[in-house]
C-alpha positions as CSV (number, residue, x, y, z in Angstrom):
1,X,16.7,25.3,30.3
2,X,19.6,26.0,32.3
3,X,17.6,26.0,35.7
4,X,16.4,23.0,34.6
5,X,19.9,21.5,33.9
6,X,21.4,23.2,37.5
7,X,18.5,20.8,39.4
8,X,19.7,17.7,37.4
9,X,23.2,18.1,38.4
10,X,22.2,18.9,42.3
11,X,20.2,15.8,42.0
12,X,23.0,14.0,40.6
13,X,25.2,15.4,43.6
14,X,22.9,14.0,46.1
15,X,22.2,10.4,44.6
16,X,26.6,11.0,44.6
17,X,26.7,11.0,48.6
18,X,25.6,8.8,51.3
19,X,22.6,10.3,52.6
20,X,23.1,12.1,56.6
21,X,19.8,10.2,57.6
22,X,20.5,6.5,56.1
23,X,17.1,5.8,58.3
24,X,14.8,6.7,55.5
25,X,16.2,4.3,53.3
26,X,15.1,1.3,54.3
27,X,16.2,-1.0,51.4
28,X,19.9,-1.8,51.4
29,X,21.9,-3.7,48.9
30,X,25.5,-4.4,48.3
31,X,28.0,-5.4,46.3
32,X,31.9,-6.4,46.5
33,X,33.8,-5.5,43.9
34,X,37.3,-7.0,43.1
35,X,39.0,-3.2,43.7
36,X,43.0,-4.7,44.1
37,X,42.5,-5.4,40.5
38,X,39.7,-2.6,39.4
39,X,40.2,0.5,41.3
40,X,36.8,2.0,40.4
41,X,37.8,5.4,41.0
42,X,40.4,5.4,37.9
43,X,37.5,3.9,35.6
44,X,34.9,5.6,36.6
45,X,35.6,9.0,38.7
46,X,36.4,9.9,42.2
47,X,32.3,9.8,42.9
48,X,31.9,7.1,40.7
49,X,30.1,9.3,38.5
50,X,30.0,7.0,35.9
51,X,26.8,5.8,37.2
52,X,25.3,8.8,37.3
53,X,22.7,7.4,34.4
54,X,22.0,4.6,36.7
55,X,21.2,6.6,39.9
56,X,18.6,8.9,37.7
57,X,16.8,5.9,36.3
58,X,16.3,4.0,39.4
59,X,16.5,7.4,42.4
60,X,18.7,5.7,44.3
61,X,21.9,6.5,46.1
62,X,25.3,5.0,44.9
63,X,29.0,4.8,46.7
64,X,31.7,3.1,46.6
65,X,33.5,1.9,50.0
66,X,37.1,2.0,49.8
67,X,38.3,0.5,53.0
68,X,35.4,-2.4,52.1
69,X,35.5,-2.7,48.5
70,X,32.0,-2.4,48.3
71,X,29.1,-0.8,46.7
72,X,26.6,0.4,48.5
73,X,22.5,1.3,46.6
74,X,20.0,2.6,49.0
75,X,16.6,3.6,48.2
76,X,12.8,3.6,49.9
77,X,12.3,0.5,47.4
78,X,13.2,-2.5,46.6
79,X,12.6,-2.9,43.0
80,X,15.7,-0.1,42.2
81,X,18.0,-1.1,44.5
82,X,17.6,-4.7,42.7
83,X,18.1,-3.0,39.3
84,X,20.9,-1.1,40.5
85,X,22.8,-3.7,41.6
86,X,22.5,-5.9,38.3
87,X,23.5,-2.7,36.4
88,X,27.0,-2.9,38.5
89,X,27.2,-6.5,38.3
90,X,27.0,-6.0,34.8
91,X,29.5,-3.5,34.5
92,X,31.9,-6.4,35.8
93,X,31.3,-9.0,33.3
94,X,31.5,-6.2,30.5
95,X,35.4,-5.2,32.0
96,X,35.7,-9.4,32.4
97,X,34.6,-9.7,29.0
98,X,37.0,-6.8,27.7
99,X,40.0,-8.5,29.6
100,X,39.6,-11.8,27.8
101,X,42.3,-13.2,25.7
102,X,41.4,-13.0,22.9
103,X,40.6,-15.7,20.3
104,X,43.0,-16.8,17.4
105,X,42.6,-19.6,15.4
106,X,44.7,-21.0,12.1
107,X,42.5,-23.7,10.5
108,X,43.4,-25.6,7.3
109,X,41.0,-26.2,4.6
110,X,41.5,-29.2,3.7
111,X,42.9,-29.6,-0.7
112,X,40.5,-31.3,-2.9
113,X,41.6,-34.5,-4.4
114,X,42.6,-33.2,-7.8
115,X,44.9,-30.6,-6.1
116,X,46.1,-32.5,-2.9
117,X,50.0,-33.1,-3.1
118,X,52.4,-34.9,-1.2
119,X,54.3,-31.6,0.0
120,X,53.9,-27.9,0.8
121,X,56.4,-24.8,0.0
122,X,56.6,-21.9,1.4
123,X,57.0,-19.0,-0.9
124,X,58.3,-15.3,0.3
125,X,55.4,-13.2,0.2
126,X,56.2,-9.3,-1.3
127,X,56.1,-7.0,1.5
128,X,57.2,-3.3,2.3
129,X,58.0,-4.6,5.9
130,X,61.7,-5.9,6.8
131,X,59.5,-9.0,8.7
132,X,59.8,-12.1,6.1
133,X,56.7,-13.8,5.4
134,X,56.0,-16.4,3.5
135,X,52.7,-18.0,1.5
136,X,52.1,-22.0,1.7
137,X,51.9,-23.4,-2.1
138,X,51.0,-27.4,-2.6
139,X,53.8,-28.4,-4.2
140,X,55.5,-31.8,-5.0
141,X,54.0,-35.5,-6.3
142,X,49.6,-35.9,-6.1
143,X,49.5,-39.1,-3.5
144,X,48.2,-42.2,-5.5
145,X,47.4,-45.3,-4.3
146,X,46.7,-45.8,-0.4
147,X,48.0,-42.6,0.1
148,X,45.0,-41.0,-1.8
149,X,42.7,-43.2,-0.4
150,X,43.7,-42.2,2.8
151,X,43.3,-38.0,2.0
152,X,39.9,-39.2,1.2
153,X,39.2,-40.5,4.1
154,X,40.3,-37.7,6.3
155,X,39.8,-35.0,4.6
156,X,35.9,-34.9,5.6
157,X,36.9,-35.5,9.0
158,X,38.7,-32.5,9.3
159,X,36.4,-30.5,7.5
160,X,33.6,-31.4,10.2
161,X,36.2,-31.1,12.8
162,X,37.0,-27.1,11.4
163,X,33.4,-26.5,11.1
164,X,32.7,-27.4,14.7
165,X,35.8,-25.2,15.9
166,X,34.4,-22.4,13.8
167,X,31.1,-22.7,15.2
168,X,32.6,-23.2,19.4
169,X,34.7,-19.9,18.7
170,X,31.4,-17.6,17.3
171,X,29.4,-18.8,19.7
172,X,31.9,-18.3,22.8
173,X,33.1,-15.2,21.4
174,X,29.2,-14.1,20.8
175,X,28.2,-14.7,24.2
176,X,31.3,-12.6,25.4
177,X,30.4,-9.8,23.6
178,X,26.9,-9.3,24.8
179,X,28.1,-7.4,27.2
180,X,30.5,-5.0,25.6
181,X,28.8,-1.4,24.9
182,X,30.3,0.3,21.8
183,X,30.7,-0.3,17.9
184,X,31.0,-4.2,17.3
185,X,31.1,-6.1,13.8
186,X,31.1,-9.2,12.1
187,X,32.5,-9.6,8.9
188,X,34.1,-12.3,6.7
189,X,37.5,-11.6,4.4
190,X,39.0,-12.7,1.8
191,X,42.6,-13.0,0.9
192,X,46.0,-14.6,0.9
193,X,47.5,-16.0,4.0
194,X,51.3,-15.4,4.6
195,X,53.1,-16.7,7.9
196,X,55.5,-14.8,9.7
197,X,56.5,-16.9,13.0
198,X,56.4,-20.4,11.8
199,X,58.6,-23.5,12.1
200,X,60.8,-23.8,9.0
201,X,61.2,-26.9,7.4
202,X,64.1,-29.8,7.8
203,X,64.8,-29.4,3.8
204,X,63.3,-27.6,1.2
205,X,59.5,-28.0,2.0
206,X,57.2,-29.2,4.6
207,X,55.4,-32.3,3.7
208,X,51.6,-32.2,4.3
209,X,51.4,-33.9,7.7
210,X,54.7,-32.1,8.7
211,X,52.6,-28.3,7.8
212,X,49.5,-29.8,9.5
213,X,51.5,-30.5,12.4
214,X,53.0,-26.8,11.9
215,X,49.9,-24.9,11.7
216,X,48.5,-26.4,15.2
217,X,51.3,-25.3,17.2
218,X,50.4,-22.1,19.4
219,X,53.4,-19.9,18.4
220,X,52.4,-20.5,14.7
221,X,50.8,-16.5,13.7
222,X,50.2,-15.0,10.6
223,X,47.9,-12.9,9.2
224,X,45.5,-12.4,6.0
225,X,46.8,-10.1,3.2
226,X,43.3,-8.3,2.2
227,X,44.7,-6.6,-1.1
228,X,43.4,-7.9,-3.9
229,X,45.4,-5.6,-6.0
230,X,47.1,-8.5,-8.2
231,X,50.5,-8.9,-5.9
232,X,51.4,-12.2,-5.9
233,X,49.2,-13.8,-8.0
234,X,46.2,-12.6,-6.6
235,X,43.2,-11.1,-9.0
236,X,43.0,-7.1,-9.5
237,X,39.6,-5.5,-8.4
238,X,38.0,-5.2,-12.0
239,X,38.9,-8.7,-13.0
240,X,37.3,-9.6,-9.9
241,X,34.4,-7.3,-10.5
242,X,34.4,-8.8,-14.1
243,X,34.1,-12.6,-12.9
244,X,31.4,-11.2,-10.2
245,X,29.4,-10.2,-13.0
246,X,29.2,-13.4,-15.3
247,X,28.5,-15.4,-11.7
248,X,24.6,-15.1,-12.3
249,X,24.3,-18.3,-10.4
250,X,25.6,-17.5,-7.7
251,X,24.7,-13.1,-7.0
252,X,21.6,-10.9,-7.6
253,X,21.3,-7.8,-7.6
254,X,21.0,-6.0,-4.3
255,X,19.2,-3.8,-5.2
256,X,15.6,-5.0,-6.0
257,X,15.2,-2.2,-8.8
258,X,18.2,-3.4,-10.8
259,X,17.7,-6.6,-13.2
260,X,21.7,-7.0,-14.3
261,X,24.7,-7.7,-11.8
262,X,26.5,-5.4,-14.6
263,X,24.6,-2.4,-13.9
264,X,24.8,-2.3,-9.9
265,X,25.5,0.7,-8.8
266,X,28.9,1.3,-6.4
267,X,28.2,2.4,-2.9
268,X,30.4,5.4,-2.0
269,X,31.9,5.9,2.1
270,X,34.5,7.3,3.4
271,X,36.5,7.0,6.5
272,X,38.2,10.3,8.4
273,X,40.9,10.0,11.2
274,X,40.9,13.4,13.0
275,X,42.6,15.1,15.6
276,X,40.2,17.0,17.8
277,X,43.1,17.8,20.7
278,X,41.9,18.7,24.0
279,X,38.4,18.4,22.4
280,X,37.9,14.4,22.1
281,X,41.3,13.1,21.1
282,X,41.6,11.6,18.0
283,X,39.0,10.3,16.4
284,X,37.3,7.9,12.9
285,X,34.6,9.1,11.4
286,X,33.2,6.6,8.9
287,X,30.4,8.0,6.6
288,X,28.5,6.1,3.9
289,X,26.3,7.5,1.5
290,X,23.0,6.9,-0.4
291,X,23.2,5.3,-4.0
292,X,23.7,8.7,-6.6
293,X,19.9,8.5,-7.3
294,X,19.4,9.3,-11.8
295,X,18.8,13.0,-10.6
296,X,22.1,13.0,-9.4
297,X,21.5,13.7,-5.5
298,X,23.2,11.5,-2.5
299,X,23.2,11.9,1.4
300,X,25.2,10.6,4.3
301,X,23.0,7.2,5.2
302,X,24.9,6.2,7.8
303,X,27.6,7.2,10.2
304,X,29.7,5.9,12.8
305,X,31.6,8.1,15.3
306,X,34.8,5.9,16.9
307,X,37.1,7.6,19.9
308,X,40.8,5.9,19.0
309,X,42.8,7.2,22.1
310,X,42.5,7.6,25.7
311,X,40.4,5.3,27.9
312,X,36.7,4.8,27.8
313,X,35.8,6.8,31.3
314,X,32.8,4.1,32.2
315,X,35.2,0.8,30.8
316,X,38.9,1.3,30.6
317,X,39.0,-0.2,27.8
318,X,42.0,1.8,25.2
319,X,40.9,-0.1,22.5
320,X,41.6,-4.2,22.0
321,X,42.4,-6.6,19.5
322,X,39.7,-8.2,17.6
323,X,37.9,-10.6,20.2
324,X,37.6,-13.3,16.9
325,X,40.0,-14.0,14.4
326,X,39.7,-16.7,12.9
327,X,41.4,-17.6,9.7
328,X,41.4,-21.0,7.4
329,X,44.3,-21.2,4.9
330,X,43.4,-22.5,1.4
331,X,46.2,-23.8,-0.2
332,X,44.8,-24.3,-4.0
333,X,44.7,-20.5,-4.0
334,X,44.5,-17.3,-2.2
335,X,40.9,-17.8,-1.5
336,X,41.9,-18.1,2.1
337,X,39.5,-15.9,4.3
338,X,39.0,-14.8,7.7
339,X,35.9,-14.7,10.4
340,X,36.4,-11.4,12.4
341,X,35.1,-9.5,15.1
342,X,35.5,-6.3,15.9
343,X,35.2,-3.7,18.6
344,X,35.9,-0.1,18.9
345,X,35.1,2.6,21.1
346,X,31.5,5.0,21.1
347,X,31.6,8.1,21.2
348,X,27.9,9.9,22.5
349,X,27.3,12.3,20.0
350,X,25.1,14.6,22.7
351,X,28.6,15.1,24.7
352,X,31.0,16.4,21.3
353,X,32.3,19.4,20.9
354,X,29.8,21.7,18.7
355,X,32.6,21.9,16.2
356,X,33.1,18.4,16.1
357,X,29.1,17.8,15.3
358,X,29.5,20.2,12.8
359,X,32.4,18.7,10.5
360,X,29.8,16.2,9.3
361,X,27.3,18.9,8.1
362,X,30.2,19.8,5.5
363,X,30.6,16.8,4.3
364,X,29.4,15.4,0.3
365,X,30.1,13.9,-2.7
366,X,30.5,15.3,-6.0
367,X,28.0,13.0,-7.1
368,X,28.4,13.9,-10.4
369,X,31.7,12.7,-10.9
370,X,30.3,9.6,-9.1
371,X,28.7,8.5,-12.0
372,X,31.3,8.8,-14.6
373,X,33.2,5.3,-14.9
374,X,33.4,4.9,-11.0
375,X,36.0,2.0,-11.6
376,X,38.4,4.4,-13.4
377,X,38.3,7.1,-11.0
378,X,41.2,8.4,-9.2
379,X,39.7,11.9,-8.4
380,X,38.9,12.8,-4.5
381,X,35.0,12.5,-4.5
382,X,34.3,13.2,-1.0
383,X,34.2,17.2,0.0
384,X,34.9,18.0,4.1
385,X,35.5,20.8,6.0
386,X,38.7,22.7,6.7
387,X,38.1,23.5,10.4
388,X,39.3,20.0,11.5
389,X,42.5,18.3,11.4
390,X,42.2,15.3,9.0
391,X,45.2,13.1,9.3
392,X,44.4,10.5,7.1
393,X,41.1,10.1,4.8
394,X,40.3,6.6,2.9
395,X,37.6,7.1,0.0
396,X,35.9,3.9,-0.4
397,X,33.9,2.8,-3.7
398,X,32.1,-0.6,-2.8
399,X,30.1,-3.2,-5.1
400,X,27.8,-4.8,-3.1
401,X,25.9,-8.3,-4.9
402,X,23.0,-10.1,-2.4
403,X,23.8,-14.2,-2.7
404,X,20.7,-15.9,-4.2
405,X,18.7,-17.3,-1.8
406,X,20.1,-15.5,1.6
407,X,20.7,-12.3,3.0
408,X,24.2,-12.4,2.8
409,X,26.0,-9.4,0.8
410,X,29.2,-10.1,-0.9
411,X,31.4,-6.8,-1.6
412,X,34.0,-5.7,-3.5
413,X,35.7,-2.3,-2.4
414,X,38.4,-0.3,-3.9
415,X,40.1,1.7,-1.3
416,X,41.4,5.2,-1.7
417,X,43.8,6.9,0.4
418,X,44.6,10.1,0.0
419,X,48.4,11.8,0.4
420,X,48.6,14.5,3.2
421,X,50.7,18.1,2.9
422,X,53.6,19.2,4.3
423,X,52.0,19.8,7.1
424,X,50.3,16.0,8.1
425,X,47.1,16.8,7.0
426,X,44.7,15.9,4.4
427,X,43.3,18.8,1.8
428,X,39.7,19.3,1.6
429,X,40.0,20.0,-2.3
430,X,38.6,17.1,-4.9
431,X,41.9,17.2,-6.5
432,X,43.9,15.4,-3.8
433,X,46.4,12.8,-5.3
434,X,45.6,9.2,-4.8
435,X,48.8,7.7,-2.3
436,X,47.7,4.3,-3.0
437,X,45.0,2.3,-3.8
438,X,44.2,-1.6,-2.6
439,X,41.2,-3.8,-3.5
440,X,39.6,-5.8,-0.8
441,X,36.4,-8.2,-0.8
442,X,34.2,-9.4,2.1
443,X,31.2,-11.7,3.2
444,X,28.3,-9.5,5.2
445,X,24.9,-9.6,6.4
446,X,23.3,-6.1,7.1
447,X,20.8,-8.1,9.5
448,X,24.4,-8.7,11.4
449,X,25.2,-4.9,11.9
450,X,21.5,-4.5,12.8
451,X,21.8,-7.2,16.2
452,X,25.1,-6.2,17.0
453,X,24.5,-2.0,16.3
454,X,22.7,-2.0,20.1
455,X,25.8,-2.4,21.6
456,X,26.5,1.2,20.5
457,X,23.9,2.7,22.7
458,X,24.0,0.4,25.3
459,X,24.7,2.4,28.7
460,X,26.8,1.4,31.4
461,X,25.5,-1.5,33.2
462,X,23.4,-3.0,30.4
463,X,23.9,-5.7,28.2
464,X,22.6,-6.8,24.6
465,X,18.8,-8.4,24.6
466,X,19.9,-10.3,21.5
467,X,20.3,-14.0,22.3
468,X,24.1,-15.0,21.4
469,X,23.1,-18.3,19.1
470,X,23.7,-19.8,16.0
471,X,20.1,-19.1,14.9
472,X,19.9,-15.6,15.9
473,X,22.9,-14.7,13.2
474,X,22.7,-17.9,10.9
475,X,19.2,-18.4,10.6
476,X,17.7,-21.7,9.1
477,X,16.3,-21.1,5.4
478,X,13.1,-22.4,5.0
479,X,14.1,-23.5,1.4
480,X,17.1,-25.3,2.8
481,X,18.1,-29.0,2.4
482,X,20.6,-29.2,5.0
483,X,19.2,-31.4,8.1
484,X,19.8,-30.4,11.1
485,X,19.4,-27.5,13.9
486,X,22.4,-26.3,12.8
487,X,22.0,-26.1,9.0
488,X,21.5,-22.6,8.7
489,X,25.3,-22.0,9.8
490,X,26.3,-24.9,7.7
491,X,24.8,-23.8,4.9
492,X,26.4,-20.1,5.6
493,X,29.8,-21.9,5.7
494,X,28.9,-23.5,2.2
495,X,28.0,-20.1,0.7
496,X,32.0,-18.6,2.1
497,X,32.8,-21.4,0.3
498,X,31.5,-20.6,-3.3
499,X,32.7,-16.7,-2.5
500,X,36.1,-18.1,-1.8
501,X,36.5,-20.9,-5.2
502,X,35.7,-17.6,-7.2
503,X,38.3,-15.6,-5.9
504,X,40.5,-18.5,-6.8
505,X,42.7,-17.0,-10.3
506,X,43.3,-20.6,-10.7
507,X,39.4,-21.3,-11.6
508,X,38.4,-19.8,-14.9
């Protein structure tokens, strides 16, 4: 074994130099690369090791000319100095796509005619930050007359005008992140939107056009308050799990075994932030578990290992803000909500410390406990190991209903964060104290995480083989009545909007 690895790394040496005879290689290729703004030796070693994977695939020679700014791939054939060179062209658009602004977008969904008013107020939002922010609220006269004629007129037109942003910004920010290797997700969110740059009004409120006007200028930002946890106005978690429950028109079961939406079954995970030092940095760990089966046995089903600090070797990337964020602001509610894309960082489990590996063997849930009243519990369910410094740990209990008809999921989650010692760090023991605890709900579609989960073990140089359309992540229904090639996203837009009316504590 460790002869075997000793000829791998000569092998990886040679294919690292430019050969003595360059005769014997008869194929050349070449590539320029854009090194006054990419220094290649800061991203991906001296050697340019970082395509060491490439070389061993394709037995081919690759360097990197300083004084020229060049790549240089030489082999006997032409077929792998081809591949070679798309691999590194590649690894271009991936930093190109990584350096992209990225998107942010404040839509307005447009009030119904029995809530529309003449005027908008902006109340200040309860926060623990010294920022003010404030929540829009339709306040003043209803328009009558012309004026209400006129809402009705445009409010379709900007509905079709939002839906057509919505759909420009997935699609531009789907083709983007084809090429981006690592952890990516799509979600939807629900919440309350509260501004905190925004242009205050002349005199007490804003009137409708005046906001409209307000909410399309670029230095307008805010953000989407996720806790449902009844601040504000906003539903608790069990009301909301409550309402869930009595909306048999709208959720099934996810499970395919279970007839009620009052006996589904919570999903338990758990998310670890931990310091390895000169190991890995820090790192998340998120964990979810299999359903407590009657017998009272669960595993860890899935698993995601996520570096948070220092630069990815092979991109350079340190981490980046969500390359979609899209949010449109309801103002009959707090049933606002929020399209999202997210990246973060790989980690290749094959290169961690053993130590690291090991944590997740020791960790489990007292499924027991699980099944006693999972709302009411307060109790630390999730058992790790000592050997590793946990700085923060989130226990999450989620509620997962399928929405007839699709394969979206819509979930409920209580989050659970646990307070640290003296020292910064989180115990081990199922009798930590609950620091807080916020409810959150979201729109998903496991077939989502399924596409976009080969980014994760893409290696450098290669990009996704999905196809970055509408129909490859809002596929048409075949029991659909929408017309159109584009009804399967439209209809997903319609089914955000029944998730969003029953988060509403307005509706009853």
């Amino acid at each position: 074994m460790l002869e075997k690895r000793m000829e791998v790394e000569a092998e990886k040496q040679r294919f690292r130099q430019v050969p003595e005879d360059r005769t014997i290689f008869p194929i050349h290729g070449c590539f320029t690369w854009p090194a006054d703004q990419i220094r290649p030796d800061e991203l991906f070693g001296n050697s340019v090791e970082a395509f060491d994977p490439v070389r061993m695939a394709y037995r081919c020679h690759i360097t990197f000319d300083t004084e020229r700014s060049m790549f240089t791939v030489l082999s006997d054939q032409s077929r792998p100095v081809q591949e070679a060179l798309c691999r590194i062209r590649t690894t271009l658009r991936e930093l190109a796509s990584r350096s992209k602004r990225p998107t942010r977008l404040l839509l307005l969904q447009p009030p119904s005619l029995a809530a529309v008013r003449n005027e908008v107020g902006l109340s200040e939002s309860q926060s623990s930050i010294s920022r003010p922010r404030v929540k829009p609220l339709l306040v003043g006269q209803a328009p009558s007359g012309e004026e209400l004629a006129g809402w009705a007129h445009l409010s379709p037109k900007l509905s079709s005008a939002n839906e057509s942003c919505i759909k420009r910004a997935i699609l531009d920010s789907l083709s983007s992140i084809r090429f981006y290797r690592g952890h990516v997700r799509m979600r939807v969110h629900f919440g309350s939107f509260v501004f905190s740059v925004y242009r205050k009004p002349n005199g007490p409120t804003h009137t409708l056009e005046e906001f409209m006007q307000m909410m399309r200028s670029t230095t307008t930002t805010g953000e989407l308050i996720k806790d449902l946890n009844g601040g504000n106005g906003e539903m608790g978690g069990t009301e909301l799990i409550s309402r869930s429950h009595q909306a048999t028109e709208l959720f099934a079961p996810n499970d395919v075994m279970t007839t009620s939406l009052e006996d589904v079954q919570p999903v338990f995970s758990a998310m670890f932030e931990i310091d390895t030092a000169a190991a890995e940095g820090l790192l998340r760990l998120e964990v979810e578990f299999s359903k407590v089966t009657a017998s009272g046995d669960s595993e860890i089903a899935r698993k995601r290992w996520i570096r948070l600090d220092g630069p990815n070797v092979e991109s350079g990337s340190r981490g980046a803000s969500p390359p979609l964020d899209l949010n449109v602001v309801a103002l009959e509610g707090s049933s606002s909500w929020q399209i999202q894309i997210t990246t973060d960082n790989s980690l290749d489990e094959t290169k961690m410390a053993p130590q690291t590996k090991k944590f997740i063997e020791g960790i489990s849930l007292d499924s027991g406990s699980a099944r006693i009243r999972p709302l009411a519990q307060t109790q630390q369910l999730v058992r790790f190991p000592t050997f590793l410094p946990v700085r923060t740990f989130i226990q999450k209990t989620g509620f997962r209903y399928r929405l007839r008809n699709s394969t979206y999921l819509f979930e409920i989650a209580k989050y659970q964060q646990f307070t640290a010692s003296g020292t910064g760090l989180v115990s081990q023991s199922t009798n930590g104290v609950v620091n807080s605890t916020t409810w959150g709900a979201s729109l998903l579609n496991e077939e989502w995480d399924m596409i976009l989960g080969q980014n994760a073990h893409l290696s450098i140089g290669e990009v996704g083989t999905w196809i970055p359309s509408l129909n490859t992540f809002f596929p048409k229904d075949i029991n659909t009545a929408t017309p159109g090639p584009d009804a399967g996203f439209h209809d997903f837009l319609t089914e955000v909007g029944k998730v969003a009316t029953l988060l509403d504590p307005k509706i009853t």
